[in-house]
N, C-alpha and C positions, 0 to 999 in steps of 0.2 A: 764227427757225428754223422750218422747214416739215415737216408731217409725211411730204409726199414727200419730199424731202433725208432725211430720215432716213430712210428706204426704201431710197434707194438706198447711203448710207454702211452700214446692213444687210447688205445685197448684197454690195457689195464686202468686206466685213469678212469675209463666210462664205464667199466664193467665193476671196478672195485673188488678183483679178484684173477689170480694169474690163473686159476684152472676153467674159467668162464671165460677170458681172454684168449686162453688157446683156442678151444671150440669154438670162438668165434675166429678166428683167423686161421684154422684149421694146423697148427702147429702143435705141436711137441711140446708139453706143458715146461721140463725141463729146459726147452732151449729158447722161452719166453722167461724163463727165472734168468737164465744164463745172461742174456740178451738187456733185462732192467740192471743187473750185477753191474754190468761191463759199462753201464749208460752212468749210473750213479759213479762209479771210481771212474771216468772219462770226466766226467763234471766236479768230482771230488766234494758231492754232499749227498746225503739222503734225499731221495725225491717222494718217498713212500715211509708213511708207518705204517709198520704189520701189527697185526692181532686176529685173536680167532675170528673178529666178525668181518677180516678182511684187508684188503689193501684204501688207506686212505690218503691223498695228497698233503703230504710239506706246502710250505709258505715259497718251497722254490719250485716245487712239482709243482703246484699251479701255476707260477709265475712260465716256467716250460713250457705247460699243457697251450698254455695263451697265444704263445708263439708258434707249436706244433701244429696248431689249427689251422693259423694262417699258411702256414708254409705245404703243409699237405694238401691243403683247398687249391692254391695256385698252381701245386706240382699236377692235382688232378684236372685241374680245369687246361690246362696244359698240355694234356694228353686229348681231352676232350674237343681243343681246337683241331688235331688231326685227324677225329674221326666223322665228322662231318662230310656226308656222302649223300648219296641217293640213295646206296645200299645201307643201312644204321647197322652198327653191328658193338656188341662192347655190355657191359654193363647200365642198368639203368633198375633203381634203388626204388620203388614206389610204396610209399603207406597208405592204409584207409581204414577209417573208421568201419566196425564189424558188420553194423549191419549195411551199409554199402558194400563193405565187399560179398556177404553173403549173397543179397538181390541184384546187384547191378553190375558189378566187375566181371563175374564170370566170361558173358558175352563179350563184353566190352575188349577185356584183355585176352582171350581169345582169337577173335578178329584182330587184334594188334599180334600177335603172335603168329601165325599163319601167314601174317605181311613181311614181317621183318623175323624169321626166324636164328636170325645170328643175332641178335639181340638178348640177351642173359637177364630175362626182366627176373626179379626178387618183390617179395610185396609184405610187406611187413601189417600187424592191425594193431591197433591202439585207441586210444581218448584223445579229440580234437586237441588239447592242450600241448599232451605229447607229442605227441605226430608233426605241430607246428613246432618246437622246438628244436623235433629232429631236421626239418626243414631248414630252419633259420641257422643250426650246427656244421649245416650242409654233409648231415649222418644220410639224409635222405634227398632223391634229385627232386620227389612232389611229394603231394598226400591230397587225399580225398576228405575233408574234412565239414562240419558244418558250421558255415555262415554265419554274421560277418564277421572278419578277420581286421581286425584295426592294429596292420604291422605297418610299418613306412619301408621296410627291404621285400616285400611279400606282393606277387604278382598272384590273380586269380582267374577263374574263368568259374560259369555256372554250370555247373554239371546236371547235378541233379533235382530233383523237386522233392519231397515229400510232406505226410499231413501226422501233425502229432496227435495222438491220441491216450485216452486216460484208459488201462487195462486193470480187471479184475478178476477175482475166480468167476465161473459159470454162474447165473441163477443171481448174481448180483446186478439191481441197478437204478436205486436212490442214489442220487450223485455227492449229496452231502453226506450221508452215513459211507460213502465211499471215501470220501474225503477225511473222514476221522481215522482214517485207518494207515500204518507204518505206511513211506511211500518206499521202493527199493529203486534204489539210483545207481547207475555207476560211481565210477569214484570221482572228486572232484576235480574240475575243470571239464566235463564234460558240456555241452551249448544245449543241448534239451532239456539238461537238467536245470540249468539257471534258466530257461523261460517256464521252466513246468513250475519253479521256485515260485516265481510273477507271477503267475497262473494263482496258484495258493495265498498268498498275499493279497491278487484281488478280490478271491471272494470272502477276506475278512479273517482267514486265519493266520494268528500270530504265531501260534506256535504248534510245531507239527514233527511225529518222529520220522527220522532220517536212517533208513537200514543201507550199507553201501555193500554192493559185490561188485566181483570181476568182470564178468560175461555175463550175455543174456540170455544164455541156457538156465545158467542159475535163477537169475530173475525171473524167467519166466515158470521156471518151479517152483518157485517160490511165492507166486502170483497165485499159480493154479491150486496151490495146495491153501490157501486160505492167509498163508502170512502178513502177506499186507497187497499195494494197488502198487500201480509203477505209469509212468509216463514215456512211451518208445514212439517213434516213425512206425506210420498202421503197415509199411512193405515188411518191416521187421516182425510183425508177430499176425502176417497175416496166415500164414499155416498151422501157427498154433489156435489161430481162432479156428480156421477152417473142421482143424480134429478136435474141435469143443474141448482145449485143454483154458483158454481165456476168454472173457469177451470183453471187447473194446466198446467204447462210449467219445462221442464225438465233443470236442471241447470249442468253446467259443470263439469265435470268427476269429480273433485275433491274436490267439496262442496257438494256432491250427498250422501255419506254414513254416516250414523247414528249409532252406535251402543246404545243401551240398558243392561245396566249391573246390574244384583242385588248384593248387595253389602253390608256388614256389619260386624262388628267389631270384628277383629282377635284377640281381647285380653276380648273376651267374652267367659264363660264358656256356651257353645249352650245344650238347653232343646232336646231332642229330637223332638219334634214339627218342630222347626228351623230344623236341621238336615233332616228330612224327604222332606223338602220344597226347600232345596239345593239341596239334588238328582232327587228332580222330576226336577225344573231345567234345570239338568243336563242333563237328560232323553232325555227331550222336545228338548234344542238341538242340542243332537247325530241324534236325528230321523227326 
């Protein structure tokens, strides 16, 4: 057994699908079929069932995937003790929540790139939920995600600030006729949703409609066009306030603060890449 087969049996396991497995590992879709073929008659059992909706793991395909993890984690980390330099150079896997990467990354990873330009940064967006899972998976080396994080393998730092705020269409702003209206949330697991949840709770509503989308493009069209109110970080929809597509309403002292932590895993041997990317961080803010 090779440690690329087990890459690519990886792949397919998280992706739930050989032709999404290639593209991500940029391979020949056929020699990712070839490659699980040759892994299963090596092991002499099924580690996949197929059906149209996909590739899903055997009772021994996971029993595999469990051990795969481990043994790719320490092959990578492994590698990662040799590149530990002054100069960072290699791969380094970052996620962040949307609207931190929309406001605040830009600069940030910017300046980080310009310093270490042999550095191969990748930056993945998602839902605080997911993005720590990938962390904890070790699919990702950090993530940008919002506070707090109650993991016991999960190292932080505080990145950034923000103030949560309750958005509407234009021309609305009785707070409670705003409050009876669909809220649009991300999807579950996201950290502003469950305090904006609290938030509705204390001023006395039990029960309240839940519209969930993907992105906050959506949401916010769907704000400005009348469908319902939504709860976002005010840095996130502060340009759509600006071109009068929303207006935000200030929410009470205690549902108000947001924190932003990057965060990742304390039982990780860090490449110096990582390393460099926690002090700027760090930098960003002291200053």
């Amino acid at each position: 057994m090779e440690s690329g087969d087990l890459r690519i049996f990886q792949a397919v396991a998280r992706e739930g699908s050989i032709t999404k497995a290639a593209q991500m590992l940029n391979y020949v879709q056929s020699n990712v079929t070839t490659r699980i073929q040759y892994l299963e008659a090596q092991l002499k059992t099924p580690l996949f069932r197929r059906s149209n909706r996909g590739m899903t793991l055997t009772l021994a395909g996971e029993n595999l995937l469990g051990y795969a993890d481990k043994i790719l984690t320490l092959m990578d980390e492994a590698v990662k003790t040799t590149q530990y330099s002054d100069h960072p150079a290699g791969p380094l896997r970052i996620g962040s929540i949307e609207a931190t990467a929309v406001i605040h990354l830009t600069p940030l990873l910017a300046e980080y790139q310009s310093r270490y330009p042999d550095v191969n940064l990748s930056l993945t967006t998602g839902v605080t939920h997911a993005l720590l899972q990938k962390v904890l998976d070790y699919e990702l080396d950090g993530a940008f995600v919002y506070g707090p994080v109650d993991e016991p393998d999960i190292e932080h730092i505080a990145a950034f600030e923000e103030e949560l705020v309750l958005i509407s269409e234009p021309g609305q702003n009785e707070m409670y006729e705003l409050l009876m209206k669909p809220m649009l949330f991300f999807d579950v697991g996201c950290t502003h949703r469950a305090k904006a949840e609290s938030f509705l709770r204390g001023t006395g509503l039990t029960t309240y409609q839940i519209m969930e989308f993907g992105t906050l493009a959506v949401i916010l069209d769907g704000v400005s066009s009348g469908l319902g109110v939504s709860m976002l970080p005010q840095s996130s929809i502060a340009k759509a306030e600006e071109q009068g597509i929303v207006t935000s309403h200030r929410l009470p002292e205690e549902y108000r603060d947001l924190q932003v932590w990057f965060v990742y895993r304390h039982d990780s041997i860090y490449s110096s890449a990582l390393t460099r990317l926690i002090q700027l961080v760090e930098r960003s803010v002291e200053c």
